[in-house]
N, C-alpha and C positions, 0 to 999 in steps of 0.2 A: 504494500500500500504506500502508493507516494502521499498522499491528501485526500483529505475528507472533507470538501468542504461546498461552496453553492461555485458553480462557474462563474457566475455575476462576480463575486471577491476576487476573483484571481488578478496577480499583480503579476510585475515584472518579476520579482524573485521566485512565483510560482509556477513560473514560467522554463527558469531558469533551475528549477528542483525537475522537472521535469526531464527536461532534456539534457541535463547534468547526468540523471538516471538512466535514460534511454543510452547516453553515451558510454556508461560503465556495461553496461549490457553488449553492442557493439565491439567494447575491445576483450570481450570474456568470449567472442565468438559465436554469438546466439544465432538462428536460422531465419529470425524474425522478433518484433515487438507487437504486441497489443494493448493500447492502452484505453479503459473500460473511462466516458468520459457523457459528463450532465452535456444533453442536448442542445441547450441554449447556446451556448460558447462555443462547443463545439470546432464548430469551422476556424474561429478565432485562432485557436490552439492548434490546431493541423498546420492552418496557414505561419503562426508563430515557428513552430517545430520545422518546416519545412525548409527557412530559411537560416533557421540556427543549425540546423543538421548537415551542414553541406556535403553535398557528394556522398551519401546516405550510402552503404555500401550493402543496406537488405532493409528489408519492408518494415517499415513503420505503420500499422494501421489505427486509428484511431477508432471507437467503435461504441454506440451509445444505445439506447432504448427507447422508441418512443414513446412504448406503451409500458405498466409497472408488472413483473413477474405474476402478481396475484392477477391479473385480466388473463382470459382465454386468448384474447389477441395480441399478447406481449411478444415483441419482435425481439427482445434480447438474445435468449440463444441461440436464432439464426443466422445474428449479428453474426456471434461471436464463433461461432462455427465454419461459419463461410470464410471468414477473416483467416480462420489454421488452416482451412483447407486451401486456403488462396498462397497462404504463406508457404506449406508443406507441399505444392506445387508448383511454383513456381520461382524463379531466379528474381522477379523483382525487384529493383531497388527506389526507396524513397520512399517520399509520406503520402499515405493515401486515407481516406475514409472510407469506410465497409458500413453501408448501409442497406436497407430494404430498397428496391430497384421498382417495387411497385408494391400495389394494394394485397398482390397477391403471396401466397407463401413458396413462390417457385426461385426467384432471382437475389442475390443481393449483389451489387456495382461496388469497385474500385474507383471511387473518384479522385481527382488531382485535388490534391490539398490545399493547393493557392485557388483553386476558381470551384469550388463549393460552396453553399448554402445552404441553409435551412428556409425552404420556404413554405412551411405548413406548421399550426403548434401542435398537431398530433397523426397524421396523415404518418403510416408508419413508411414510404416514399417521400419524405420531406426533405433530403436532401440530393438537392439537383446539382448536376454540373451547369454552370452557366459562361455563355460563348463559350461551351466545349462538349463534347461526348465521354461517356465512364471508361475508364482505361479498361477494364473489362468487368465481363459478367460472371458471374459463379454459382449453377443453378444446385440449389438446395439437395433435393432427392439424390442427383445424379452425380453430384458430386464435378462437374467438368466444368472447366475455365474456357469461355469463350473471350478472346481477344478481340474489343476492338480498337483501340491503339496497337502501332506497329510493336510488336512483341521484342524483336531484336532489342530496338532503341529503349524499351522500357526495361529490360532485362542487362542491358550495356553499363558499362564502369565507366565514373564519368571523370574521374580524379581521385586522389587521396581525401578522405574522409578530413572534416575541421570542424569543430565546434566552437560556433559564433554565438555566443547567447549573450554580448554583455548587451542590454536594451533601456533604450531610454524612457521614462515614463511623461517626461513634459514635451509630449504632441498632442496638441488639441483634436477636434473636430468642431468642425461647422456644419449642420445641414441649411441647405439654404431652403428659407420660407417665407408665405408673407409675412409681412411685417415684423421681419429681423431686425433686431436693434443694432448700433454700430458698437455699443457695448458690448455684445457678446463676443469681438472681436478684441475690444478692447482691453477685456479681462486677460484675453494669453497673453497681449504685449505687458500688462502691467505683473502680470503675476512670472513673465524672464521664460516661456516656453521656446522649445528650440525648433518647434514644426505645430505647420498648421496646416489640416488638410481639409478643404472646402468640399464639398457634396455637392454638386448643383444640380439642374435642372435639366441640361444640356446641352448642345451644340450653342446655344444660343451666348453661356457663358463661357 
């Protein structure tokens, strides 16, 4: 157990307990990691990991529940099933998330870490790839990995492994809306933030 705690709390040092972990894991030689992770944040942390983990030299999955053990339709263990079966078959390397692929109990997807989302609060296919397709599929019953990313390049060594976690925590966000005050902007410059990342509307901004 790395931490017990809501995904919402996590900070930068929980960040870095994490991948600190995964990293000792990695130089002990493991075939793979799963890390069992609150739905909410989720993506957040995949996408964190992904970038702290450089040149990931075997699978990272991270891997959540939409639904709670006690429901008939709790998707946990096929999460987490599909994820060993994904890892113990294949060469892999890098962060991905192991989620339900649909409504149904047949599929769970390998998505890219950096372009995931959660877009449903209980839809047990609530995490979608966006502008991209699931690196592959892994059908439950049958146990076989269908690829659709090119398997070679997803399976290839991309470099010597580095662990990059020191991270900084004074980046703002902005969502733009109506009637945004210029305070809200105001506050990063006064409070000494070193990044501010705008949300907007679109092309337009």
């Amino acid at each position: 157990l790395i931490a017990n705690m809501m995904s919402e709390d996590m900070r930068a040092k929980d960040f870095q307990k994490i991948s600190n972990a995964v990293s000792e894991q990695i130089k002990k030689g493991v075939k793979g990691v799963i890390l069992g992770h609150g739905t909410d944040m989720l993506g957040y942390s995949a996408a964190v990991l992904s970038f702290a983990l450089q040149n990931c030299p075997i699978p990272v999955l991270v891997v959540g529940t939409q639904r709670s053990t006690d429901r008939g339709s709790s998707d946990g263990a096929m999460n987490l099933i599909s994820a060993a079966t994904f890892i113990s078959k294949t060469n892999f390397k890098g962060v991905g998330v192991c989620m339900h692929n649909s409504t149904n109990d047949d599929d769970c997807s390998i998505i890219n870490a950096t372009k995931v989302r959660k877009m449903h609060t209980s839809r047990r296919d609530a995490f979608k790839a966006i502008n991209d397709t699931p690196v592959a599929l892994i059908n439950y019953k049958t146990k076989e990995i269908k690829w659709i990313k090119d398997q070679v390049k997803m399976e290839k060594s991309t470099g010597k492994f580095k662990l990059l976690n020191k991270l900084e925590e004074k980046v703002g966000l902005i969502k733009m809306h109506p009637w945004i005050n210029q305070k809200e902007i105001e506050f990063d410059k006064k409070e000494k933030y070193k990044g501010l990342i705008i949300e907007a509307t679109g092309l337009g901004h």
